[in-house]
C-alpha positions in Angstrom: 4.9 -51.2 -86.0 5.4 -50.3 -82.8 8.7 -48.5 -81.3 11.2 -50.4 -79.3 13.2 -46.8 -78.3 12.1 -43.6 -77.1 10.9 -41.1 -79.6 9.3 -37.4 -79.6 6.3 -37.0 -81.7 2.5 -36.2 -82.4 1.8 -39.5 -83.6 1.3 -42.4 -80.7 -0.7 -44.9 -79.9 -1.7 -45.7 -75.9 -3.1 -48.9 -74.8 -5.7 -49.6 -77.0 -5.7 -49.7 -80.8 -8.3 -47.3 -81.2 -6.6 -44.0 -79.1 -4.2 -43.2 -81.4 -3.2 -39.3 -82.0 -2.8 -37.9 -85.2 -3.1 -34.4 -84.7 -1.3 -31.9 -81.9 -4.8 -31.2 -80.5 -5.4 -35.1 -80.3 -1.8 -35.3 -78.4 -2.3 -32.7 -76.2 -5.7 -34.5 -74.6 -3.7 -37.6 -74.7 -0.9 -36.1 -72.3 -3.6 -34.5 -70.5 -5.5 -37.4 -69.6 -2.2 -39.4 -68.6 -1.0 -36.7 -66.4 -4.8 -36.4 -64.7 -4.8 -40.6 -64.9 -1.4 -40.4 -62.6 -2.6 -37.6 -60.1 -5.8 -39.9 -59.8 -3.5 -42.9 -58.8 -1.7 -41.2 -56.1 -5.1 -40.3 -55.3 -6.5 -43.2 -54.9 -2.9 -45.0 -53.2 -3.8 -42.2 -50.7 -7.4 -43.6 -50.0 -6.1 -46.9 -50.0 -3.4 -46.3 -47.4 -5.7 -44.1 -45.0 -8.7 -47.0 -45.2 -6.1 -50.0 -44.5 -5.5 -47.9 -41.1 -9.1 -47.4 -40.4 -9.6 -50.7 -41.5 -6.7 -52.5 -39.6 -7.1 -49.9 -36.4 -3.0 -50.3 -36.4 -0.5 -47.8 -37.7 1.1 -49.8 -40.7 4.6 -49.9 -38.7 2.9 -51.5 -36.1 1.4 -54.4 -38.5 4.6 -55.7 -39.1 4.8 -59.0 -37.6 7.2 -59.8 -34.7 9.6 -62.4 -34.2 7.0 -64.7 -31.8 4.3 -64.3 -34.2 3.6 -67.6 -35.6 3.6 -67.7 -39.7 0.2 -69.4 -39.9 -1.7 -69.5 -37.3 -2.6 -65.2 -37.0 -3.5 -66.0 -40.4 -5.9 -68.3 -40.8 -7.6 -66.4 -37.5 -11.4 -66.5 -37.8 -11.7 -62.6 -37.6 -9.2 -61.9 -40.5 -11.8 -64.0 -42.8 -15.3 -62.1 -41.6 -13.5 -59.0 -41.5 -15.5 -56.9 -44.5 -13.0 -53.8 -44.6 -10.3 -56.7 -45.2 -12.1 -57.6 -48.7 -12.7 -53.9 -49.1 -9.0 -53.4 -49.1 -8.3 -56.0 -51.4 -10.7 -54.2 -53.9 -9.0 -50.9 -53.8 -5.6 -53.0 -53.8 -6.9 -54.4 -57.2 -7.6 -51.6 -58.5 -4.8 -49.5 -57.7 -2.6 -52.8 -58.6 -4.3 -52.7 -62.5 -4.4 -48.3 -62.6 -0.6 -48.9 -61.8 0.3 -51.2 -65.1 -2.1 -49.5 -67.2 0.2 -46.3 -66.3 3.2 -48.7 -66.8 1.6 -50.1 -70.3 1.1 -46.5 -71.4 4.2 -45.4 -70.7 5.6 -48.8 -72.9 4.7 -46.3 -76.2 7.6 -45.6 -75.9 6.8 -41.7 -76.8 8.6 -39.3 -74.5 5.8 -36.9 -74.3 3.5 -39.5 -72.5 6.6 -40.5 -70.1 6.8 -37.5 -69.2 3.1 -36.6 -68.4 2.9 -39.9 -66.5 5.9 -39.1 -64.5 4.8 -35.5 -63.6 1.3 -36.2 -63.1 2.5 -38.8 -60.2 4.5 -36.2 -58.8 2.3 -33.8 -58.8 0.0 -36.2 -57.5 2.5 -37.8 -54.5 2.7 -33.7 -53.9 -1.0 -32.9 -53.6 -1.8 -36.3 -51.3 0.8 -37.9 -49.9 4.0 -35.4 -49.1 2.3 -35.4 -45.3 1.7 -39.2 -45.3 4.9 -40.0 -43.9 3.4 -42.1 -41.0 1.5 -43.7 -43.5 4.1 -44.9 -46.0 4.4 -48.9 -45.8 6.7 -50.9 -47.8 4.3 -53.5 -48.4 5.7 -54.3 -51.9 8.7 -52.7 -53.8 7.1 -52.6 -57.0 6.2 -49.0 -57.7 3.5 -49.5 -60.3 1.2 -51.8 -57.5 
C-alpha cells in the first residue's frame, strides 16, 4: 500500500513498480539518481531558456506583449508558423514540462529521503546553471514543476 504521509526509510518505491529499494545500497542509488535527475532539469531549463533567446532574438522581458498589441493577429503571423526554432522550443518545453512531474511524481513516495535529494539536487542544480541567469528568468508560467 502506498503511504499517504511522509516517512523515513530504506524501503520505497519511485514511479514505476519495478524500482523499488530494499536494501541501503539500493536506496542510496535511488537518492543518487533523483538528486543527479534534478541537477539535470535545471540543466536542461537552462538550455531551454538560453535557446528561446536565440530563437526569439528578444530578451524574454522584451517579449511581453504591450498594451497596442492585438491578441490575435501577431499570433496567427505567417513567420511564427514557419519559424523551426519555434517547434524546437516547444520540444524542449515538453520535455522539461514531463522531467518536471516525473520529479513531482517521485517526490509523491512520500519518503523523506527522496524529497530531500530532489530538493537539493535542484538547488544545487539552480546554483551550478542558473544563479547568473537573472536576465534570463521569465515568468512564463507559475507552476514550478513545468
Amino acid at each position: 500500500m502506498m503511504h499517504m504521509t511522509f516517512y523515513w526509510g530504506k524501503q520505497v518505491t519511485v514511479l514505476f513498480d519495478s524500482w523499488k529499494t530494499d536494501s541501503w545500497t539500493s536506496y542510496a542509488l535511488t537518492l543518487l539518481a533523483c538528486f543527479l535527475f534534478s541537477v539535470f532539469y535545471e540543466y536542461m531549463e537552462d538550455r531551454r531558456l538560453r535557446f528561446n533567446v536565440i530563437a526569439t532574438g528578444k530578451k524574454p522581458s522584451s517579449t511581453l506583449p504591450s498594451v497596442d498589441t492585438p491578441l490575435l493577429i501577431s499570433r496567427l503571423a505567417g513567420s511564427v508558423w514557419t519559424n523551426p526554432a519555434r517547434y524546437a522550443a516547444a520540444i524542449l518545453f515538453c520535455i522539461n514540462s514531463a522531467m518536471g512531474y516525473l520529479l513531482m511524481l517521485a517526490i509523491m513516495s512520500f519518503n523523506g529521503g527522496v524529497f530531500f535529494a530532489i530538493v537539493l539536487g535542484l538547488a544545487f542544480g539552480y546554483l551550478i546553471f542558473r544563479i547568473n541567469d537573472v536576465e534570463l528568468v521569465v515568468e512564463e508560467n507559475p507552476c514550478a514543476c513545468a
